[in-house]
C-alpha positions in Angstrom: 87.1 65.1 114.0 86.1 67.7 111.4 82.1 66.0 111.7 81.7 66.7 115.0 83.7 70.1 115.9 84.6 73.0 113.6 87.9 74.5 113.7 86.0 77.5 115.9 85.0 74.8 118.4 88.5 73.4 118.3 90.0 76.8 118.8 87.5 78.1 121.7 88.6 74.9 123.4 92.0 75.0 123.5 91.9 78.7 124.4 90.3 77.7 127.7 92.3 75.0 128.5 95.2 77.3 128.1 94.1 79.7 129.8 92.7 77.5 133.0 96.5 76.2 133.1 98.0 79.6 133.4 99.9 79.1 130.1 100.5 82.5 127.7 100.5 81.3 124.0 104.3 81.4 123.8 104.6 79.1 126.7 101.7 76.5 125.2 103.6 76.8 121.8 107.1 75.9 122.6 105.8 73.0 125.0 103.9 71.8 121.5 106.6 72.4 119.0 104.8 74.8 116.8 105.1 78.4 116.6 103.3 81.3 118.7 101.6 82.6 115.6 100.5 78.9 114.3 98.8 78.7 117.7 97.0 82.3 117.5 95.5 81.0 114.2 94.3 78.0 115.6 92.5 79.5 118.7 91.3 82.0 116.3 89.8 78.9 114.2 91.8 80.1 111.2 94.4 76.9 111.3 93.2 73.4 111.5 95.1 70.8 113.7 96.1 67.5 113.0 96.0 64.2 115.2 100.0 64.3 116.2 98.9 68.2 117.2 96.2 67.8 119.2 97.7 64.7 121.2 100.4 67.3 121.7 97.8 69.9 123.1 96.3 67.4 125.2 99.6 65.9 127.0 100.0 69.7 127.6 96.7 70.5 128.7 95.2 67.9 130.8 92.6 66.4 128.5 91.9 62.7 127.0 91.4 63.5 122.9 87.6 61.7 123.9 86.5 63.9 126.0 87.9 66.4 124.4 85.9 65.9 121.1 82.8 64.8 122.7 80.6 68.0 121.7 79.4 68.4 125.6 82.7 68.3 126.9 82.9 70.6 130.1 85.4 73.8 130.2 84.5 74.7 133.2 85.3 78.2 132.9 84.5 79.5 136.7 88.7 80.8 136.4 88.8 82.6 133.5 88.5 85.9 134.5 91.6 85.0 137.4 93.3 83.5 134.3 92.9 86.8 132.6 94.4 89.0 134.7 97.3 85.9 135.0 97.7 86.4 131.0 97.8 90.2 130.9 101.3 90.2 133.1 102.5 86.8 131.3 102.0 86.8 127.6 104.8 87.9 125.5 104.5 91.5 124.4 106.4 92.9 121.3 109.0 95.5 122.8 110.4 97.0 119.4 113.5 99.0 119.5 114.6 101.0 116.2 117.4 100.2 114.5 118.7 103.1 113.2 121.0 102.4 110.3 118.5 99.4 109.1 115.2 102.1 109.0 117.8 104.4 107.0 118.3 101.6 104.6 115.2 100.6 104.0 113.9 103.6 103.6 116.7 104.9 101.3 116.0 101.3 99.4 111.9 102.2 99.1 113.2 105.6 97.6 115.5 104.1 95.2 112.8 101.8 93.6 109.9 104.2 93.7 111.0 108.0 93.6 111.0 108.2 90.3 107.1 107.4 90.6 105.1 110.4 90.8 102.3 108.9 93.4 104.8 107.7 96.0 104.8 110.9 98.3 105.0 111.1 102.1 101.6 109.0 102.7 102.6 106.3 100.7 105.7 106.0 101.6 104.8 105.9 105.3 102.3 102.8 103.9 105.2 100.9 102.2 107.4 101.1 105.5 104.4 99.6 107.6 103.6 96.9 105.3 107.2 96.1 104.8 107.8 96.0 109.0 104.6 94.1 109.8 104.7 91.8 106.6 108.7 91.1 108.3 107.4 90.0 111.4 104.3 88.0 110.7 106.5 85.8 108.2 109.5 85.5 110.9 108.5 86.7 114.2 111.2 89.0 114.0 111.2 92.9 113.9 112.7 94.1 110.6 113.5 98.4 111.4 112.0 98.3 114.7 110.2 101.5 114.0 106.6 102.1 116.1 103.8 103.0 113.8 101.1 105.1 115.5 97.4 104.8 114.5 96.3 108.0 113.1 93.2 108.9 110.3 95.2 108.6 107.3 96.6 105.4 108.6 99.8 104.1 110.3 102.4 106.6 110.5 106.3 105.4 112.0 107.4 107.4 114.8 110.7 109.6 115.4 110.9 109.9 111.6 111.0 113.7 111.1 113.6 114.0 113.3 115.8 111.1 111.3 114.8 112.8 107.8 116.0 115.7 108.7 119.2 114.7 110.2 119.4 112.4 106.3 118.8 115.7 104.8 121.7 117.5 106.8 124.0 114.7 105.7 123.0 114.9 102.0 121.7 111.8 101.8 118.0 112.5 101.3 116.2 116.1 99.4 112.9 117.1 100.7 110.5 118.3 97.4 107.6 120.1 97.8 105.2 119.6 95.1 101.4 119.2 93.7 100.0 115.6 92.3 96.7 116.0 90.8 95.9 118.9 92.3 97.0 118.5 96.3 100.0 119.2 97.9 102.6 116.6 97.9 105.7 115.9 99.9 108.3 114.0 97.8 111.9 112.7 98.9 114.6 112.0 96.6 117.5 109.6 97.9 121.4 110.8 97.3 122.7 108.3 98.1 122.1 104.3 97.8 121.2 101.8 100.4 123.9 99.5 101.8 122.2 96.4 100.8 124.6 94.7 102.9 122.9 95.9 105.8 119.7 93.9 104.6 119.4 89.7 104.9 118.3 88.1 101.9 114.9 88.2 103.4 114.5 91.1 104.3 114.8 92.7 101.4 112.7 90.4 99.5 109.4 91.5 102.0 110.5 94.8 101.1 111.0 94.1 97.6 107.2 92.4 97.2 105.5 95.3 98.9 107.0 97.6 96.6 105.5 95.0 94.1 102.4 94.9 95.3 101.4 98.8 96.7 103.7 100.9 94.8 101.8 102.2 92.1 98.8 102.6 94.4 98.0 106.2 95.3 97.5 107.9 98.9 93.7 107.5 99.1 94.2 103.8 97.8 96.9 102.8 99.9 95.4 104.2 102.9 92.0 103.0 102.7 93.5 99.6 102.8 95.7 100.2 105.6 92.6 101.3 107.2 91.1 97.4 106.5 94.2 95.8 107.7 93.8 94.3 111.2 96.4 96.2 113.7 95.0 99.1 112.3 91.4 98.0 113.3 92.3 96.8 116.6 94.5 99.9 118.1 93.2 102.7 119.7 93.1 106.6 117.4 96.0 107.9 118.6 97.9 104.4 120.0 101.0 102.7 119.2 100.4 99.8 117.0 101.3 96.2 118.3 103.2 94.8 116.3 101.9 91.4 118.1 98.3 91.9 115.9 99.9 91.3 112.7 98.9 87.1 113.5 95.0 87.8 113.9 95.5 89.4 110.0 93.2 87.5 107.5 93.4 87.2 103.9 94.2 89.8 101.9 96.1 90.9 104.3 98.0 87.7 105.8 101.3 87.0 104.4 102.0 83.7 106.0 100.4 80.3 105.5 99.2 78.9 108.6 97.7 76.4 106.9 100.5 74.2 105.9 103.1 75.7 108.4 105.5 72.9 109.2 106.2 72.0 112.6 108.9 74.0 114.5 112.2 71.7 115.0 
């Protein structure tokens, strides 16, 4: 297979096919047994597919596995942009909705493990809740706070927050520190009280736990340039909402999930 089509080919393929069947990528992946994001990589010609896949694919999607990998096979993509506009009402959109006492939590958790570090001010703090919600769902599929990031120049920033820090601050459970780190101003939060870890899965606070492994000695020029590199960044609009839906078009560095070797959903 691999001699006569690449794993671009392969992808641009079955994107068509998809598409000419009026099938979003959730639909196409639960009819195939693999998961939505498996199937972005592989249209994006990230993820290779095996034999039992791609007979899989092509009991879905009309096609005999000949044809198929013949390299003049025909798409015939006269309906695509009908199939567009099909798409655009029918493929799943991610709909987050905060959850309140799990944003506080992390948050207070983040503060617990890095406020005693002089770089980890409002910017990067905002960074290490955007990696820890996006890294979430890209690994699980599942939203971790629920918090909307907007895209803005000095990278993601989560949305409704001022209003919950200072209601955390009325409560005594967070202090608000204004202060100077090599020479610029700095905004600094110190937790008073400790996360209810409780609140957290296992997982969950493991993601957490290896962002603050990775990103929290970084500073806010550091840790913002490479929010700036990281693909639902890139792809939103200055000013827009980021999907959290773009987190399975990430590439390495940035990808946190092996597509790859992703076993087959049950």
């Amino acid at each position: 297979m691999s001699d006569k089509l690449t794993k671009k080919d392969i992808g641009y393929r079955v994107t068509e096919l998809r598409k000419r069947k009026g099938l979003s990528q959730d639909d196409l992946a639960k009819k195939v047994h693999i998961s939505r994001s498996s199937l972005t990589q592989i249209e994006l010609g990230n993820r290779g597919v095996d034999v039992l896949e791609l007979h899989k694919l092509s009991l879905q999607l009309g096609f005999s596995l000949d044809e198929f990998l013949s390299p003049d096979f025909d798409l015939n993509p006269d309906f695509v942009e009908e199939e567009n506009a099909f798409l655009e009402k029918n493929e799943r959109i991610s709909v987050p909705k905060l959850q309140v006492e799990k944003f506080i939590n992390v948050l207070l958790y983040l503060l617990e493990r890095c406020a005693g570090k002089p770089n980890v001010g409002e910017t990067v703090l905002y960074k290490l809740l955007y990696f820890s919600d996006f890294n979430y769902y890209e690994l699980y599929e599942e939203h971790l706070t629920g918090a909307q990031y907007r895209k803005l120049p000095f990278g993601p920033v989560p949305q409704k927050l001022d209003n919950l820090i200072q209601q955390m601050i009325e409560k005594k459970q967070l202090q608000r520190v204004k202060t100077v780190y090599r020479g610029f101003p700095q905004t600094r939060y110190l937790p008073l009280v400790k996360a209810d870890l409780k609140v957290l899965k296992a997982s969950e606070a493991e993601v957490v736990d290896r962002v603050i492994e990775q990103m929290s000695d970084w500073s806010a020029s550091a840790i913002s340039e490479y929010s700036h590199k990281d693909i639902p960044w890139l792809a939103s609009k200055d000013g827009d909402i980021i999907n959290y839906e773009l987190a399975f078009y990430r590439e390495a560095p940035f990808s946190v999930r092996n597509y790859g070797e992703e076993a087959e959903a049950p």
